[in-house]
C-alpha positions as CSV (number, residue, x, y, z in Angstrom):
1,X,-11.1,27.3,11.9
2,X,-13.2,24.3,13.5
3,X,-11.0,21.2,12.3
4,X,-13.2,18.2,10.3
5,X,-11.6,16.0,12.3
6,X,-11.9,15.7,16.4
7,X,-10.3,12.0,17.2
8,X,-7.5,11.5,15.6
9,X,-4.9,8.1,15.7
10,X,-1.4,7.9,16.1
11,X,0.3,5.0,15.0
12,X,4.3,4.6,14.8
13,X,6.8,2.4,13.1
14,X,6.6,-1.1,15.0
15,X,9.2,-1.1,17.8
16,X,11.4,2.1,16.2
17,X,11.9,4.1,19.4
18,X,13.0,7.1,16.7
19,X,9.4,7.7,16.5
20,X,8.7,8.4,20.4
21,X,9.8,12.4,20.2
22,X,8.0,13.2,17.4
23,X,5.1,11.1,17.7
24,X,4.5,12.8,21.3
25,X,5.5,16.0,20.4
26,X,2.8,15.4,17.9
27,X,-0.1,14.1,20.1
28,X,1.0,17.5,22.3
29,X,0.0,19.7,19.4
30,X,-3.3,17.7,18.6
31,X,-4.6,18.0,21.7
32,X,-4.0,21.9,21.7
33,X,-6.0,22.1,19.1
34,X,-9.0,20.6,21.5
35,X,-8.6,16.7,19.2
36,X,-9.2,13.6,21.0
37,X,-5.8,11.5,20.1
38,X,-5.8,7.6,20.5
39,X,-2.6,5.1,20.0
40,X,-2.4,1.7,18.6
41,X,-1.4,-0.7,21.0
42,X,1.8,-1.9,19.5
43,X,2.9,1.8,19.5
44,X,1.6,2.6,22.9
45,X,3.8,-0.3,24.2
46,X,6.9,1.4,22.1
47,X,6.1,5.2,23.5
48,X,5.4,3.5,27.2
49,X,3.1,6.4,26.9
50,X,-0.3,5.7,29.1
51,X,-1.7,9.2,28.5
52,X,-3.6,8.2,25.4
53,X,-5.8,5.4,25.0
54,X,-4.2,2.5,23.8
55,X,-6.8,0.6,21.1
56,X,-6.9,-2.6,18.7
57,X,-6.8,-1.5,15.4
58,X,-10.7,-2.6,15.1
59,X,-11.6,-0.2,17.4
60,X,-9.4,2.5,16.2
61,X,-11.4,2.2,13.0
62,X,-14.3,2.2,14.8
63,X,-13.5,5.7,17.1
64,X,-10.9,7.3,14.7
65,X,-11.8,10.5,11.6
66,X,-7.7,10.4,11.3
67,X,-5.1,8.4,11.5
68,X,-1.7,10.0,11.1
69,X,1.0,7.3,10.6
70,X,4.6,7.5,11.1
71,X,7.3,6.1,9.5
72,X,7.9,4.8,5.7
73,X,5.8,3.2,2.8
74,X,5.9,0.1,4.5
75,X,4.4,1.1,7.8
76,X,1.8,2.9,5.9
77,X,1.3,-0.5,3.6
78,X,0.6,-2.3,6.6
79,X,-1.6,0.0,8.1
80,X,-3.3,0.8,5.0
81,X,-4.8,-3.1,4.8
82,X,-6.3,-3.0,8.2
83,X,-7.9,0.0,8.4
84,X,-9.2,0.0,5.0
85,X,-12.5,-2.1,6.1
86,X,-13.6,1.0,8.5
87,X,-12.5,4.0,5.5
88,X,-10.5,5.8,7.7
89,X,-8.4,8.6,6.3
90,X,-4.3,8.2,5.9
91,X,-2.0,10.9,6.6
92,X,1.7,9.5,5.9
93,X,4.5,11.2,8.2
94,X,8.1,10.0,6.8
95,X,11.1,10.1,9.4
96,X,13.9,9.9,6.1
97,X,13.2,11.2,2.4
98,X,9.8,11.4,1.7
99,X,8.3,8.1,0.2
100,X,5.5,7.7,-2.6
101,X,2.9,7.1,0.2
102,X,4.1,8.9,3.1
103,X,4.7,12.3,1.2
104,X,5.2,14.8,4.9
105,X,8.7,15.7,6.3
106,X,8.5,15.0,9.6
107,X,10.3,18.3,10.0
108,X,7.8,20.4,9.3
109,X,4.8,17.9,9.8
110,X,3.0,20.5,12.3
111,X,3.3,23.6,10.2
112,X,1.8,21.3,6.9
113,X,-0.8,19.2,9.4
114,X,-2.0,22.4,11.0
115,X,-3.3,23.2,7.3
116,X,-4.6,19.9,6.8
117,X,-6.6,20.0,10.0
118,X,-8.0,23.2,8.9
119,X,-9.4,21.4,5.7
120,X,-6.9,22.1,3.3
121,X,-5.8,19.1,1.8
122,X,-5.8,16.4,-1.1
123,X,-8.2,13.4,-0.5
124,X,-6.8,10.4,-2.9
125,X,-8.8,7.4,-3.2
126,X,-6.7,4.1,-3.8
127,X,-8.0,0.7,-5.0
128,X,-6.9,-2.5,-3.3
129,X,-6.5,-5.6,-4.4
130,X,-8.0,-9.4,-3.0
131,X,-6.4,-12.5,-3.2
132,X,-7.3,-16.1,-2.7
133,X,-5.5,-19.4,-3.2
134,X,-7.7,-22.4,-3.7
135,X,-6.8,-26.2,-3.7
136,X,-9.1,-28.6,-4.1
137,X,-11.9,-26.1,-4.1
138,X,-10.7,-24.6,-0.5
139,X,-9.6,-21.3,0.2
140,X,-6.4,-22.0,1.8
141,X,-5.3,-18.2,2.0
142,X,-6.5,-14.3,1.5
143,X,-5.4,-11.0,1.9
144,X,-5.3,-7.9,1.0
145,X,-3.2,-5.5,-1.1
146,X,-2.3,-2.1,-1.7
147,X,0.4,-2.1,-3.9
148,X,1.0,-5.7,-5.8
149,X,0.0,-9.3,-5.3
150,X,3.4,-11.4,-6.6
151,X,3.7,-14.7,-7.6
152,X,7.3,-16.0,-7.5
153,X,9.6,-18.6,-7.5
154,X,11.5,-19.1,-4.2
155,X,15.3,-18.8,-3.4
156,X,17.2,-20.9,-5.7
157,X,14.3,-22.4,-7.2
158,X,14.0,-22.5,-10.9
159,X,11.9,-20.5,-13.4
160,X,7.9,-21.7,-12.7
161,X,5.1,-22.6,-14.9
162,X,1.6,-20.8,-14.8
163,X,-1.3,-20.3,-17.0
164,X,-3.3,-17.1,-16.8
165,X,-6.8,-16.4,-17.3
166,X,-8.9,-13.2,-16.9
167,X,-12.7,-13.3,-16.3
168,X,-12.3,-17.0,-17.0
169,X,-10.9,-16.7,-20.5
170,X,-7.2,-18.5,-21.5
171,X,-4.8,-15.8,-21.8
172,X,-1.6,-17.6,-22.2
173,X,0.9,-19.9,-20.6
174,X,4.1,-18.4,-19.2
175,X,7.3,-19.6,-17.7
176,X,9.5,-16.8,-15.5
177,X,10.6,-15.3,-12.5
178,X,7.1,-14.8,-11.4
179,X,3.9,-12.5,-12.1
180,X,3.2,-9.2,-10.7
181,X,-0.5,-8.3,-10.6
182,X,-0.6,-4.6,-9.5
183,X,-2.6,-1.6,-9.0
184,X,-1.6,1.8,-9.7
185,X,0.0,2.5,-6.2
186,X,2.3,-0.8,-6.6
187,X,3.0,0.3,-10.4
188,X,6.0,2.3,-8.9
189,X,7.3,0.0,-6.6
190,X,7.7,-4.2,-7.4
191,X,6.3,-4.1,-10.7
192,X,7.7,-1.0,-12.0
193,X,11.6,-2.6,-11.5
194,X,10.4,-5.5,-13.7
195,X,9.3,-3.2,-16.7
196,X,5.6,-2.2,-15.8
197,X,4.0,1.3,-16.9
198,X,3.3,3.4,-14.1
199,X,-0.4,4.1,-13.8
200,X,-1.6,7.5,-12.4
201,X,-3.1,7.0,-8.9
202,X,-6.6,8.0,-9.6
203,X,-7.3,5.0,-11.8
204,X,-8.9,2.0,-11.1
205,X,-7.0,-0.5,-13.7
206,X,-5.0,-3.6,-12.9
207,X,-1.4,-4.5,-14.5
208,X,0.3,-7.6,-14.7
209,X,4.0,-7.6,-15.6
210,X,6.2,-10.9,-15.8
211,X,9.3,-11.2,-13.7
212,X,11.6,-12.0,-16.3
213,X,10.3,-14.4,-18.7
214,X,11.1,-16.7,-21.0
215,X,9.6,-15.7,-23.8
216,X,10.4,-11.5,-24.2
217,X,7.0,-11.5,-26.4
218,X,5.4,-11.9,-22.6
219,X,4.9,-8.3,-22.1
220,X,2.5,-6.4,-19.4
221,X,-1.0,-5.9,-20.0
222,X,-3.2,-3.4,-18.3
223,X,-6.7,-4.5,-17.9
224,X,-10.2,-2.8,-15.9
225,X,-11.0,-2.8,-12.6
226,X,-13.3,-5.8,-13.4
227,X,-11.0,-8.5,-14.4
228,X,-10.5,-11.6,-12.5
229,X,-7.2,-12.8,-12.5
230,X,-6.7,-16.2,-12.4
231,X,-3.5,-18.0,-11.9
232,X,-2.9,-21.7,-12.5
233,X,0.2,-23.6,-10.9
234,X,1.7,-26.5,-13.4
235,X,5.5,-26.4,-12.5
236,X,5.7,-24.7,-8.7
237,X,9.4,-26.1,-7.5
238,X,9.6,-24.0,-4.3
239,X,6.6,-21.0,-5.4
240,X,5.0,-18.1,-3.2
241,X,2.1,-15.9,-3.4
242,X,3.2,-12.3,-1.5
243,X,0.5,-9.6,-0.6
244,X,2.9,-6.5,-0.2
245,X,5.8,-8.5,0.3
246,X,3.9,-9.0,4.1
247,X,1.7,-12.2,3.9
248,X,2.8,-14.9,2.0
249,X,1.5,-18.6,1.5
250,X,3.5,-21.6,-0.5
251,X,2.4,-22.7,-3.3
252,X,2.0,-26.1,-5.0
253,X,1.5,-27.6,-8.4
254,X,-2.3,-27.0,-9.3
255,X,-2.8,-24.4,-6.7
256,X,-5.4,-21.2,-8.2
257,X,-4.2,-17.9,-6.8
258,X,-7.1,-15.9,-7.8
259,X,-6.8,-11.7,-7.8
260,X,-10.0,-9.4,-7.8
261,X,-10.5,-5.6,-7.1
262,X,-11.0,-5.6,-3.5
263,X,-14.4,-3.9,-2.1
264,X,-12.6,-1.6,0.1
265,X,-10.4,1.4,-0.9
266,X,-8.0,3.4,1.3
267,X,-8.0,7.1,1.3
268,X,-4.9,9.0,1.7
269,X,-4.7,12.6,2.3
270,X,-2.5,15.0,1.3
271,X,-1.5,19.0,1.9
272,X,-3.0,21.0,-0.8
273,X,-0.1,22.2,-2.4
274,X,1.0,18.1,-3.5
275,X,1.8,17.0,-7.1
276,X,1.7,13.6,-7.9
277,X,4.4,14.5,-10.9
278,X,6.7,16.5,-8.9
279,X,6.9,13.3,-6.4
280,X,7.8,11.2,-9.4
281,X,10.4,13.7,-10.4
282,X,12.0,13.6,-6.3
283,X,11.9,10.0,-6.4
284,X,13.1,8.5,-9.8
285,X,15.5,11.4,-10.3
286,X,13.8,12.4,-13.9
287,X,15.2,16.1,-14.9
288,X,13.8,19.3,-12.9
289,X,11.2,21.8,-14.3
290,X,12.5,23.6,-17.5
291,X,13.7,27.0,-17.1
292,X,10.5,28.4,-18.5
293,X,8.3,26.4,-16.2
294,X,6.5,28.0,-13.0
């Protein structure tokens, strides 16, 4: 079966040489199947393999259909962001237990990519979000972000004082931990320890969940793809603004860390046989099927 994809990225854990075996065991099998297979750089210089080109990511998402990244959630965050501009497809390879983003075993990952290559597979499409910080009218900072953009307090600092407006309306004042704004990929991961709801992949909504606030009555909302989130600093003491836990900037008092729906969205692929229930069963340990159950 002709495959939809012929040139197909591999791209590894940053400097984890556990991911040189199977990473070239798996360019070996793409090639058999007549793929062209390209390398990021970073990982090229881990594998010290000079078979395969070894590209920038800009022009891996200018020459890749695929890229097929190893290791965990993290490594897929990361890679998520910067290939997002060019809509290349993710496939997620995990070298432990299987992660909420990186749902193949690299034990089997030929057997289940063989399948996927032959066109039987799962496309997901997952918003991202944008953020800003502005002072004095300059943009100081941006990034994107798959899972959450955070607002916190820093180490040993006390609680911090923001207001927060949506699509330019008041909302309410709030003193905490912090402020998780997060779409539903990062509903499972930051925001989901603080109390969040976990929101179903395949909506575009935005949540923001307090990190332990002052008030209790400050509870998460969930509002539209739409909404501007506006964040105003009155009380920073030592304050940060995290996209993924990766980037961060420091904040200070009067500082606007302004969150939007980003324009792009990442695509993530999965074999056909994947439930986005079952993985929530596997990884927050909820009871197994009933006895009745198929």
């Amino acid at each position: 079966m002709n495959s939809p994809f012929k040139t197909v990225a591999l791209i590894g854990k940053h400097k984890n040489p556990d991911i040189v075996t199977p990473l070239l065991s798996l360019g070996r099998y793409l090639e058999s199947r007549g793929l062209e297979v390209l390398l990021d750089s970073l990982t090229a210089a881990t594998t010290a393999e000079e078979k395969y080109p070894a590209l920038s990511m800009e022009e891996i998402g200018a020459r890749a259909d695929l890229a097929i990244v190893l290791g965990g959630d993290g490594t897929m965050l990361n890679i998520a962001r910067k290939l997002a501009p060019f809509d290349v497809p993710l496939v997620g390879i995990n070298q432990g237990r299987l992660g909420f983003l990186t749902d193949l075993s690299i034990n089997s990952m030929v057997d289940t990519l063989g399948s996927m290559l032959d066109g039987l597979y799962m496309p997901e499409r997952r918003m991202l979000l944008y953020v800003e910080v502005a002072r004095d009218n300059r943009v100081l900072f941006s990034a994107l972000a798959l899972n959450d953009v955070a607002v916190n307090r820093g180490v040993g600092g006390n609680m911090i004082e923001f207001e927060v407006r949506i699509n330019g309306e008041y909302v309410y004042s709030l003193r905490s931990d912090g402020l998780i704004v997060a779409t539903p990929t990062g509903s499972t991961a930051y925001a989901l320890s603080s109390g969040g709801p976990i929101l179903h992949p395949s909506l575009d909504l935005i949540a923001l969940v307090p990190v332990s606030p002052h008030t209790l009555s400050n509870r998460p909302i969930v509002v539209g793809p739409n909404a501007t989130v506006e964040i105003l600093m009155h009380r920073t003491a030592v304050a940060r603004v995290h996209s993924d836990s990766h980037s961060h900037f420091d904040l200070q008092e009067n500082d606007k860390v302004i969150v939007s729906r980003a324009p792009h969205t990442v695509t993530l692929l999965h074999p056909s046989q994947y439930s986005y229930y079952r993985m929530l069963r596997e990884k927050l340990g909820w009871s197994g099927l009933p006895r009745n159950a198929t």
